[in-house]
C-alpha positions, 0 to 999 in steps of 0.5 A: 490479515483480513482482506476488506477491499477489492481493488488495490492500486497506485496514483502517482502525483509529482514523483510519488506513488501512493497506495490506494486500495479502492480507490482511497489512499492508505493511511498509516498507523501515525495517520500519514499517507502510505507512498513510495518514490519508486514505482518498482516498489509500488508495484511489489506492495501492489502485487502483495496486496492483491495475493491476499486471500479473503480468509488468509491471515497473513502479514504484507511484509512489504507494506512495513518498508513502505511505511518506515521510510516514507510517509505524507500527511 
């Protein structure tokens, strides 16, 4: 994965914990907001996100658990 963005954080609204990265919430492959109930995990997919490396192919293996479980248009 290239990474295209600078920042990468979480805004809570109600009970849910969606990720944005530069301040735009992340959207999924079924076009749906990327969110989690549970701040713990937010902060792991966070913390994924901010360890990628402008030139590091890699794949947020957490980001795919997000996404299967938890999704908002």
């Amino acid at each position: 994965m290239k990474r295209f963005y600078k920042k990468v954080s979480a805004e809570k609204e109600n009970e849910d914990f969606f990720i944005l990265l530069d301040g735009k919430r992340v959207k999924t492959p079924a076009e749906n907001y990327l969110y989690t109930p549970h701040q713990k995990l937010a902060d792991a997919v966070i913390q994924e996100l901010s360890l990628i490396h402008i030139s590091e192919p890699t794949r947020p293996e957490r980001i795919g658990v997000c996404g299967v479980g938890v999704e908002k248009k």
